[in-house]
C-alpha positions as CSV (number, residue, x, y, z in Angstrom):
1,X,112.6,100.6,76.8
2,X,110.5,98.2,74.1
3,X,113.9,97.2,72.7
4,X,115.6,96.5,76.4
5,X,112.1,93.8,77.1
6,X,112.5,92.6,73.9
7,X,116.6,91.8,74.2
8,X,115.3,90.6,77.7
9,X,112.8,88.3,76.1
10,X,115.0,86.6,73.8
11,X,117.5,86.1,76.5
12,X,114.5,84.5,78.7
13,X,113.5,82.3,75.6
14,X,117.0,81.3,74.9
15,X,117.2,79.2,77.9
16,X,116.7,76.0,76.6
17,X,118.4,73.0,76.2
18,X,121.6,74.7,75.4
19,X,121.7,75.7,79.1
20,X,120.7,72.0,80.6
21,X,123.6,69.5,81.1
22,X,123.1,66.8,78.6
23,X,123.4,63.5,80.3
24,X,125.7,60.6,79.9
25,X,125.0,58.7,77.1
26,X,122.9,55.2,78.0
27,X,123.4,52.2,75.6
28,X,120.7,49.5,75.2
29,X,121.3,46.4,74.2
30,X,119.5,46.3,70.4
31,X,117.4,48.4,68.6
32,X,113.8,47.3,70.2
33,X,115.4,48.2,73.4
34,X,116.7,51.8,72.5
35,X,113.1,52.6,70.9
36,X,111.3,51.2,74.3
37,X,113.4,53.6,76.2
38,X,112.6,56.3,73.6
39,X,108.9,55.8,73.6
40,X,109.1,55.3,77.5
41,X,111.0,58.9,77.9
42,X,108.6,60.4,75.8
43,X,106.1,59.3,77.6
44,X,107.0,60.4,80.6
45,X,108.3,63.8,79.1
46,X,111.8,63.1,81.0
47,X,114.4,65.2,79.1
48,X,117.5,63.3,80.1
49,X,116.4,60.2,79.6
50,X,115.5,61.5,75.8
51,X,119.0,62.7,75.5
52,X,120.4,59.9,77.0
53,X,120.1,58.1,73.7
54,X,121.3,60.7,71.6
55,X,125.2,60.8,70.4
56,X,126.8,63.7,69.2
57,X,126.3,63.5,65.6
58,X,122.6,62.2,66.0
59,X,120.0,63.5,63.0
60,X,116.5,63.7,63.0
61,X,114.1,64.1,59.7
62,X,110.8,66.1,60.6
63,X,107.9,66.5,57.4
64,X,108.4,69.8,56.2
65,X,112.0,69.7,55.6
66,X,112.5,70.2,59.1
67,X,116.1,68.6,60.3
68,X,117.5,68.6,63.6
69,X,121.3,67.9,63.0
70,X,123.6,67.0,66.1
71,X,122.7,66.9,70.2
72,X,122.6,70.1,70.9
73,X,119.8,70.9,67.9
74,X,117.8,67.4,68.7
75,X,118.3,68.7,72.6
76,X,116.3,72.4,71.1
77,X,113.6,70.0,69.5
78,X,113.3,68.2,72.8
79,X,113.0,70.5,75.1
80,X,110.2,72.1,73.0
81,X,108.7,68.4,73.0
82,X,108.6,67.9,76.8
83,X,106.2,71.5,77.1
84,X,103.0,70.7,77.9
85,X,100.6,70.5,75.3
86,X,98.9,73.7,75.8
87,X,102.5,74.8,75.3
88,X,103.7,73.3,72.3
89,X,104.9,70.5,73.6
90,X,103.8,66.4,73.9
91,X,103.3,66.1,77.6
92,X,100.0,64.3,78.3
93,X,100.1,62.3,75.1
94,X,100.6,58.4,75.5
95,X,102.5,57.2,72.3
96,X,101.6,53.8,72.0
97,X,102.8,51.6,69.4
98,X,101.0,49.4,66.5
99,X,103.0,47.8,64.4
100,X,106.9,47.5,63.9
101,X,109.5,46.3,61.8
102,X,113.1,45.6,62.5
103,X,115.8,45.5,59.6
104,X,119.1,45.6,61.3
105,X,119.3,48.2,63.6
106,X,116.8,49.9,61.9
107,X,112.9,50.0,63.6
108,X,110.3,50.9,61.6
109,X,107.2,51.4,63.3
110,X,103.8,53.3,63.3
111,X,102.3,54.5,66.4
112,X,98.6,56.2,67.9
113,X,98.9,59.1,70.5
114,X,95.8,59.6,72.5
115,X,94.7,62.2,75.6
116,X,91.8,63.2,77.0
117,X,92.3,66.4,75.4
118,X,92.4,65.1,71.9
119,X,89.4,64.9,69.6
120,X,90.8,61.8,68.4
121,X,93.8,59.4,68.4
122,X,96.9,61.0,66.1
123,X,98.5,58.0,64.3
124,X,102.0,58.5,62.8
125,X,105.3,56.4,61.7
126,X,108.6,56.5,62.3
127,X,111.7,54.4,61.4
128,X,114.4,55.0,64.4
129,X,118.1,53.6,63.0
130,X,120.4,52.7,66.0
131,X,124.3,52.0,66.4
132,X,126.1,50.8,69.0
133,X,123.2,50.7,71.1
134,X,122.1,55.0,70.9
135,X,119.5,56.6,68.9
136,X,121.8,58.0,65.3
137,X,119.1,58.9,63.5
138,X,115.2,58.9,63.3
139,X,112.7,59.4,60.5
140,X,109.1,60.9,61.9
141,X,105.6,61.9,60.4
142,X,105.1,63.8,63.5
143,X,103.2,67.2,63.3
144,X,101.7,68.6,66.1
145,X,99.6,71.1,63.8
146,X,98.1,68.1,63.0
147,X,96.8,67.2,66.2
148,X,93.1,67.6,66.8
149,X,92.5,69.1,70.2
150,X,88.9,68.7,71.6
């Protein structure tokens, strides 16, 4: 019986973003553009509009050694991401930004995240590279271990 829950559990947790629909992709026009619709989807913990920007051979570098390589991984990363807080996940935070720095289609840029919840801000960086007006790859100091909770 434990190992028919636990099977059962594993199927339960499974259902992630492999089982959502992934959206049509959605071009901007430059690189400012696709990082305001990133920051704005975030924001509003909207899942589609996230993977709206990502193509299918999209990479993302995480501290750790942590890499998310193609949609459907960065579509496991973001459905994680769009959890509530008390779950894991982002939702609540507002990621607003402070500085950036566009080389190309490369924007560099660092960022606060504040809630209520929080003890205090969380600052971070991250350097998003666009091409052809989608997300292809992102570099982030983002750790939510290292977010202080009140």
């Amino acid at each position: 019986m434990k190992r028919k829950l636990f099977v059962c559990a594993l199927a339960i947790a499974a259902v992630t973003a492999q089982d959502k629909k992934f959206p049509e992709l959605k071009r901007q026009p430059n690189a400012a553009a696709v990082v305001k619709e990133h920051l704005a989807a975030i924001n509003a913990c909207d899942w589609n509009r996230l993977m709206a920007q990502y193509p299918a051979d999209v990479e993302i570098f995480y501290p750790d050694g942590v890499h998310a390589k193609g949609r459907a991984a960065v579509g496991e990363k973001f459905a994680q991401a769009v959890k509530p807080f008390s779950q894991g996940g982002v939702c609540g935070l507002k990621f607003t930004v402070e500085a950036t720095q566009v080389v190309g289609d490369t924007l560099n840029m660092q960022w606060r995240a504040e809630a209520p919840f929080l003890a205090e801000p969380y600052h971070g960086a991250d350097a998003y590279e666009t091409k052809n007006g989608l997300m292809q790859a992102q570099v982030t100091t983002f750790k939510i271990s290292d977010i202080k909770p009140k």
